[in-house]
KOLFI-309004 format. One record per residue (C-alpha): x negated, y, z. Coordinates in pm, whole numbers, padded with zeros to 5 digits, always signed. Layout:
BEGIN
XYZ/...
***
This chain:
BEGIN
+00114-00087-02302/+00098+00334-02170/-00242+00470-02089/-00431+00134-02136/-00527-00013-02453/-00525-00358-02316/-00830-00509-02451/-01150-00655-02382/-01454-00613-02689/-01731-00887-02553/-02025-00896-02734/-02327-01173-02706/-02640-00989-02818/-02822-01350-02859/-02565-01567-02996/-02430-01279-03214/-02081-01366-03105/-01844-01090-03071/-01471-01127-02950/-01217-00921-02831/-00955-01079-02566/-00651-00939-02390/-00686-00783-02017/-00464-00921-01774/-00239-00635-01645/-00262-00700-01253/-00641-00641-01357/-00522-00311-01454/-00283-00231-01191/-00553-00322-00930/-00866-00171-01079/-00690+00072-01293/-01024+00118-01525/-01322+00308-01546/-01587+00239-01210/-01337+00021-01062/-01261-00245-01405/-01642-00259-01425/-01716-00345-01118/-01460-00588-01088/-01551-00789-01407/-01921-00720-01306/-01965-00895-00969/-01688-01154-01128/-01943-01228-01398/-02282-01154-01251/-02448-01326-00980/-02523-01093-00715/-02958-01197-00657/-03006-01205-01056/-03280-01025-01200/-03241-00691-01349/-03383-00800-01651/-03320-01137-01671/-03072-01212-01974/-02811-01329-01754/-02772-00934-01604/-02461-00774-01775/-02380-00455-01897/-02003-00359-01821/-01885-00040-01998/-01490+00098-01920/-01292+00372-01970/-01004+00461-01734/-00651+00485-01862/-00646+00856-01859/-00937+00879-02062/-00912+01047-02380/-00529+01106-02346/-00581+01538-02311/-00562+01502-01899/-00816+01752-01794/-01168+01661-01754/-01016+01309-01859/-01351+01219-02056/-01557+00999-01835/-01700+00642-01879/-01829+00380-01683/-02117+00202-01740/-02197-00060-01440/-02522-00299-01404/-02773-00415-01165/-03066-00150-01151/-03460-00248-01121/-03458+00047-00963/-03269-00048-00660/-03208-00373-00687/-02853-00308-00626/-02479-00242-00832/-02479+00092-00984/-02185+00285-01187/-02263+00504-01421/-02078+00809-01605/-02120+00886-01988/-01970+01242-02032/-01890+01479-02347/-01758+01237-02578/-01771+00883-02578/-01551+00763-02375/-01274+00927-02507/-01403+00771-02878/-01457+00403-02715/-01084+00442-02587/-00982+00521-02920/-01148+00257-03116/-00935+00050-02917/-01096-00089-02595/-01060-00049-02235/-01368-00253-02174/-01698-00353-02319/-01946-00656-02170/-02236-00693-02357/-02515-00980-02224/-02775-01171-02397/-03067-01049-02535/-03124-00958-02869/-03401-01136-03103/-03510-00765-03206/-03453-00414-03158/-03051-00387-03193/-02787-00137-03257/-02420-00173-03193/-02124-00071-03416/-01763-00018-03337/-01513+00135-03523/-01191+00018-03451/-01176-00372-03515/-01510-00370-03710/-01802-00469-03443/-02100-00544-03598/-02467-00607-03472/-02725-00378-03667/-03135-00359-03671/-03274-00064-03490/-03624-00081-03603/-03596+00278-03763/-03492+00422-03398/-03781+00210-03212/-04001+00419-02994/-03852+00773-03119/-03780+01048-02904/-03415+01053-02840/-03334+01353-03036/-03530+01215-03290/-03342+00903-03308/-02990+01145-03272/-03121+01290-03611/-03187+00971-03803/-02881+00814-03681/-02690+01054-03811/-02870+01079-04157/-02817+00719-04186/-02483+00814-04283/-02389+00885-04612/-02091+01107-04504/-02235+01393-04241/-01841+01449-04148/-01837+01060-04051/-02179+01064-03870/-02032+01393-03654/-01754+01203-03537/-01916+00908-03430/-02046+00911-03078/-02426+00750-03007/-02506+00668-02630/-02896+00504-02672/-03187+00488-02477/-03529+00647-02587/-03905+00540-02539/-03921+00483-02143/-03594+00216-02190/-03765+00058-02448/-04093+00021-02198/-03837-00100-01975/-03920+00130-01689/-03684+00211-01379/-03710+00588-01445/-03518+00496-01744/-03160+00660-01833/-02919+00644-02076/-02854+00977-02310/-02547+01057-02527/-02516+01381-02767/-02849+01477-02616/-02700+01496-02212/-02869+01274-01990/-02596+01024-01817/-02542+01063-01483/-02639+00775-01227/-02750+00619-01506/-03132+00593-01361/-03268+00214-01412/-02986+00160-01654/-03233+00238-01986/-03474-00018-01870/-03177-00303-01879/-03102-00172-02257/-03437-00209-02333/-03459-00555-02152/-03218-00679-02400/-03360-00501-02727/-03036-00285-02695/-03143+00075-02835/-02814+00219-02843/-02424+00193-02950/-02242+00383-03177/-01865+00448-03152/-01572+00598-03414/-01233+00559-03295/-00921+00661-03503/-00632+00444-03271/-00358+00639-03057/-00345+00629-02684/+00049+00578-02570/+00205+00753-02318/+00474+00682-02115/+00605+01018-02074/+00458+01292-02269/+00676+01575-02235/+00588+01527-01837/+00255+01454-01885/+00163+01745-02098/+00384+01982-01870/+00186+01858-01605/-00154+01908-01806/-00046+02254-01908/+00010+02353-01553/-00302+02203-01429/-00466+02464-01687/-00369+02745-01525/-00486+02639-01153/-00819+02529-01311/-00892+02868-01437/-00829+03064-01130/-00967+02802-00916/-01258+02649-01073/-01381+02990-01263/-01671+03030-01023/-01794+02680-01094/-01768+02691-01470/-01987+02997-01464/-02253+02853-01182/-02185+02515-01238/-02374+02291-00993/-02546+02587-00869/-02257+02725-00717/-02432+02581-00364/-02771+02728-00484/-02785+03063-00267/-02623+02826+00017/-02844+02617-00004/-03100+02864+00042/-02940+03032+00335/-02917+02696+00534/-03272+02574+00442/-03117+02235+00251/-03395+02311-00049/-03729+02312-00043/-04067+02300-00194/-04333+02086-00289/-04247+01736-00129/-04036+01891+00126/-04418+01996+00264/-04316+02382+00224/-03994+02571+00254/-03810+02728-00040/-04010+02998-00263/-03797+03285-00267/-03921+03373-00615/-03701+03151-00737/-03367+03353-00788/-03018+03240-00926/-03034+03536-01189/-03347+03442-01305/-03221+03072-01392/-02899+03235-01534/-03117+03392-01792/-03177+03096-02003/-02831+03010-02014/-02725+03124-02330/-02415+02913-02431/-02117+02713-02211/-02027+02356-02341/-01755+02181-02181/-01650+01741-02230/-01381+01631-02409/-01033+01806-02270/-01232+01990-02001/-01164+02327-02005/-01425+02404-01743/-01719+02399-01962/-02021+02355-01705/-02278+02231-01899/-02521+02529-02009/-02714+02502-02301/-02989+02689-02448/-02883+02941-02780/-02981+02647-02996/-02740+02393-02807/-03034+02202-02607/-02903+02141-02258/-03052+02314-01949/-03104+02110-01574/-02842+02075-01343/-02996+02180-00984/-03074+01841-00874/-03322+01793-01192/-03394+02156-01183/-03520+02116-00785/-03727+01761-00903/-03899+01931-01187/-03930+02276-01033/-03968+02383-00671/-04038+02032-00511/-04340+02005-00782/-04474+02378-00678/-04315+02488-00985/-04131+02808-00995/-04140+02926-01373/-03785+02867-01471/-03880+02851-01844/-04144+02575-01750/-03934+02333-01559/-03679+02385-01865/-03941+02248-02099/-04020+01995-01849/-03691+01887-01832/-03689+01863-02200/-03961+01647-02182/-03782+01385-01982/-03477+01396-02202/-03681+01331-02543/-03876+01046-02392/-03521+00873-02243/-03712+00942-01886/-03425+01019-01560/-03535+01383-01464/-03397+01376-01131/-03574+01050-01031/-03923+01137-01232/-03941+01468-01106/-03952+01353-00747/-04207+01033-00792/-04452+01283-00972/-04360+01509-00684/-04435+01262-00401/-04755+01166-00620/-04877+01464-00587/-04832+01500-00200/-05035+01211-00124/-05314+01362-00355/-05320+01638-00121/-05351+01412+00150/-05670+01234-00034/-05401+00918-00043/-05412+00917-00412/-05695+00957-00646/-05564+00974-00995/-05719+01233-01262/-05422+01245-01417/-05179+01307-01117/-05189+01682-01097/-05181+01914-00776/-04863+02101-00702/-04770+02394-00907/-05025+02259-01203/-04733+02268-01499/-05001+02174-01746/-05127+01879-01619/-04713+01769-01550/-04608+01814-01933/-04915+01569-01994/-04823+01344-01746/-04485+01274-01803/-04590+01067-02173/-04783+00870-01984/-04543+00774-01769/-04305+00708-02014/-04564+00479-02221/-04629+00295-01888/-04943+00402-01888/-04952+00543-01500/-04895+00401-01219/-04592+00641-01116/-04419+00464-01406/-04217+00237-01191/-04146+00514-00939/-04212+00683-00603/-04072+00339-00417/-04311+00107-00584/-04536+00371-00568/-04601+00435-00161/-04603+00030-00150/-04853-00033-00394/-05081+00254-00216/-04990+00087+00103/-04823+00399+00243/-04417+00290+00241/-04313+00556+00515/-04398+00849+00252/-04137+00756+00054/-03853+00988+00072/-03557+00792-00019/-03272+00549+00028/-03270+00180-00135/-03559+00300-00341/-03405+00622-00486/-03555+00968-00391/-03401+01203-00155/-03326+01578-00369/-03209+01770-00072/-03282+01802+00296/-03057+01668+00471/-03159+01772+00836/-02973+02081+00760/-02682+01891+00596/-02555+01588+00795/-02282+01513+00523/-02484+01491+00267/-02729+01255+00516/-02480+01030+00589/-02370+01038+00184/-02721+00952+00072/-02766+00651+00316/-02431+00479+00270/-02457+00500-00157/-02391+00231-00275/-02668+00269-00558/-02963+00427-00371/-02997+00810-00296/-02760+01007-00493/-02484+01289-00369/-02313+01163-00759/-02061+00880-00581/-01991+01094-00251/-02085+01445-00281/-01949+01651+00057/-02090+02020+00078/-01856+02152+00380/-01931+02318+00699/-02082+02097+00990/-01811+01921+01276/-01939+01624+01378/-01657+01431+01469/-01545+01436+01111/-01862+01374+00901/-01802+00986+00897/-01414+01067+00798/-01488+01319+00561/-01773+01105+00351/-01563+00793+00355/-01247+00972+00200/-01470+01157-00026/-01658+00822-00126/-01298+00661-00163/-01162+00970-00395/-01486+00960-00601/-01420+00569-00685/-01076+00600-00762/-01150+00935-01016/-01402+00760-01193/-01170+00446-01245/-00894+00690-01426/-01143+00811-01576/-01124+01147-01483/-01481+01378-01396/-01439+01449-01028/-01575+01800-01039/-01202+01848-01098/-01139+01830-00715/-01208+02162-00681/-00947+02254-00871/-00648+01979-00916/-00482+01809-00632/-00493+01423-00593/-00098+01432-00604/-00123+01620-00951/-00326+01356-01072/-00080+01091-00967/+00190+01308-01169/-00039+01224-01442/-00121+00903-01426/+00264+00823-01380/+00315+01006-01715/+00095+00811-01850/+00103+00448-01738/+00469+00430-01650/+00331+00304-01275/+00420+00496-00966/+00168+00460-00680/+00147+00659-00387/-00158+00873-00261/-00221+00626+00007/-00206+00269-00214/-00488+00566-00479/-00748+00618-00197/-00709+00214-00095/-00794+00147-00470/-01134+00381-00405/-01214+00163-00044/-01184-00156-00220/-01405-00023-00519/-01644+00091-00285/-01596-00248-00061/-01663-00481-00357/-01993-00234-00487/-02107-00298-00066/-02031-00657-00088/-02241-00754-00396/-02511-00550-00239/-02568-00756+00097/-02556-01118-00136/-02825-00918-00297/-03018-00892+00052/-02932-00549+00137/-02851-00501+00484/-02776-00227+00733/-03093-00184+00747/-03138-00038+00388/-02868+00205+00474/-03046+00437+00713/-03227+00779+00596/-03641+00805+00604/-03743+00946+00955/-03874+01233+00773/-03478+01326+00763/-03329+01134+01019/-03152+01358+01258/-03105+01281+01654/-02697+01209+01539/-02769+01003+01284/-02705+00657+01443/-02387+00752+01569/-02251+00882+01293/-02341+00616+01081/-02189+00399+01384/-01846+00570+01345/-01885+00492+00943/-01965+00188+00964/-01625+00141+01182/-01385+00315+00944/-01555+00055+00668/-01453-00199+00868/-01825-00324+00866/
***
């Protein structure tokens, strides 16, 4: 088999069984790997009104078959669950290194379910699987727990090349603010994902792979790769130096960020060359050569400007160096920065109102009183510890909430119609992650323009490749690739129909979970007078 490695590692945290069984290829062919294998053997598996927590959820981990093969930006990972955050399917995408390791120890797909007896760790390298306690890495903070992992080895060459994707002490409280963190990076989308770790006394799971990865044609493959290099560096140059603030002073311009609950518009104190300051050092995923992840001198990552907007302006907080710290915060407590930034955000709004009485909810712009916060949250010892959703209920004031499906809104959207239309149809709550579209307005083409977006997103993350890469490689490069590597030739037409079923089968396991058109419209905060109709004309193109 080219590309794929053709096997399935399932492991029964309860039982302590662990097997490993061979993938059907039409499974492959249809799927391909990644997002769309996950979701596939996910809703097969998982019954669609089961509770997040319950022992029966699932955790589906794939790679896609270009992962780890030297295809650029070819490092991704998908992790798919329920969340207790939504309530709904989400996909999640481990960067830097551990997909490409998992693909290497041998495995195109993981399922782990059960629930272990007591905290648990689990091993793979290559064939050997193995179940191990995880008392020593029980309620540490996640770099803490990095550290001792790797001291547990007795060969520090060993311990660097073996990748360690865990939770830290907000999973372990299973919270929905939970994520998942690998190498010290938060995971993307991976929000409510921690908590279902933690439900199963899963603290983390370590990977060293030392297996080839066949290809079906490598002289064409690493022509192709070679020649991708060269486009990527003149076209992508600007993002690897600005990363996801590449929109920030666009933003700006066309009022999409703002302050302090969205109550305020955006402090122009706040300056792109002020944030670029603290960058110090570029770190790029495996066999990406656009290295957008900035770090600190020491190698600590920095926020990417969703967390840096939840942590910063929209709490009244403009000190770059503060929300940094902040942000650091979350990470070493295992907390999702994007999603805690905004519930302590919309916490503090209805203080102002005199909603809210909480000594230990701070007033906006009070960094202080934040850094103490957030440990309490974590420990589950505030009430903002199951989030801003849960939050406006309990308080008996829903229509404050600023979100979709229970995830917060980052942006403002009544300035950005895409990106309103992206946020409501998400299959996993609020997020631009699965869609993102930052274009010029024309009405008649949002619905289009999200749907193919949406579609391309789904089929990337099932090859396993980081979609940023749109900016700079064509979708007709990639199937050049993925020919190379798999031996399969598919058009760009049967690609993008792979990406609408994805997202089709994600949509369909969401409504058996009870969510309706109704759950897919923005707050009226952000609803715009087109809004309906464009969401209309989506909803016509999805055939729903």
């Amino acid at each position: 088999m080219f590309g794929w490695q053709g096997k399935l590692l399932r492991i029964d945290l309860e039982t302590k069984k662990i097997s490993i069984e061979d993938l059907k290829t039409e499974d492959l062919l249809d799927f391909l790997g990644g997002r769309g294998l996950g979701v596939k053997f996910f809703v097969n598996e998982v019954n669609a009104d089961i509770d997040p927590f319950a022992p029966e959820n699932k955790i589906v981990i794939a790679v896609g078959p270009l992962t780890g093969t030297g295809a650029s930006s070819a490092s991704l990972c998908s992790i798919v669950t329920k969340s207790p955050l939504t309530n709904t399917i989400i996909s999640a995408q481990v960067k830097l290194y551990f997909g490409a390791e998992l693909k290497a120890a041998g495995y195109d797909v993981v399922i782990i379910e059960g629930k272990a007896l007591s905290p648990t760790l689990i091993s793979i390298k290559d064939d050997d699987v193995s179940l191990l306690p995880a008392d020593f890495l029980f309620d540490r903070p996640t770099d803490e727990a990095l550290s001792l992992f790797q001291i547990s080895f007795n060969d520090p060459w060993v311990a660097r090349e073996t990748r360690f994707l865990h939770i830290g002490p907000a999973g372990q409280k299973y919270l929905p603010l939970a994520n998942l963190i690998t190498d010290g990076l938060p995971v993307a989308n991976s929000v409510g994902i921690g908590a279902v770790f933690g439900s199963k006394n899963l603290i983390g799971i370590a990977v060293r792979g030392t297996k080839d990865i066949l290809l079906y044609d490598g002289e064409v493959f690493f022509k192709t790769v070679f020649k991708d290099l060269e486009n990527l560096s003149e076209n992508l140059k600007s993002f690897s130096d600005l990363s996801t603030y590449l929109v920030f002073e666009d933003f700006i311009e066309h009022n999409i960020l703002a302050c302090c609950y969205f109550i305020q518009p955006f402090a122009s104190e706040v300056t792109l060359s002020q944030i670029k300051e603290i960058w110090k050092r570029h770190r790029g995923c495996f066999s990406c050569p656009i290295a957008c992840l900035k770090t600190t001198q020491r190698g600590d990552f920095l926020p990417e400007i969703d967390a840096f907007m939840s942590l910063g302006p929209l709490c009244g907080i403009y000190d770059v160096k503060s929300i940094s710290k902040i942000y650091a915060l979350c990470i070493k407590l295992g907390l999702d920065p994007v999603e805690t930034g905004l519930t302590i955000s919309c916490a503090m709004a209805m203080k102002e109102k005199g909603l809210f009485d909480d000594e230990s909810v701070p007033f906006f712009g009070d960094k202080k009183t934040i850094l103490e916060l957030i440990p309490k949250i974590a420990k589950k010892e505030s009430p903002l510890a199951n989030g801003a959703f849960k939050l406006c209920q309990e308080l008996n004031n829903p229509d404050l909430f600023l979100g979709v499906k229970g995830r917060s809104i980052v942006f403002d959207v009544r300035n950005h119609h895409y990106l309103g239309l992206v946020y409501a149809t998400s299959n996993c709550g609020a997020t631009h992650l699965n869609g993102f579209v930052f274009t010029k307005e024309n009405y008649d083409e949002i619905p289009q323009k999200v749907k193919l977006m949406q579609d391309k997103i789904a089929v990337l993350e099932s090859l396993g490749i980081c979609p940023y890469i749109l900016k700079g490689i064509s979708l007709e490069n990639l199937l050049t690739i993925f020919q190379a590597t798999t031996g399969i030739t598919l058009t760009k037409e049967e690609f993008l129909k792979k990406g609408e079923e994805i997202y089709q089968i994600e949509h369909n396991f969401n409504e058996k979970a009870g969510i309706k058109r109704d759950a897919d419209m923005l707050p009226v905060k952000f609803s715009f007078p087109e809004f309906e109709k464009i969401l209309e004309s989506y909803y016509k193109l999805r055939g729903w």
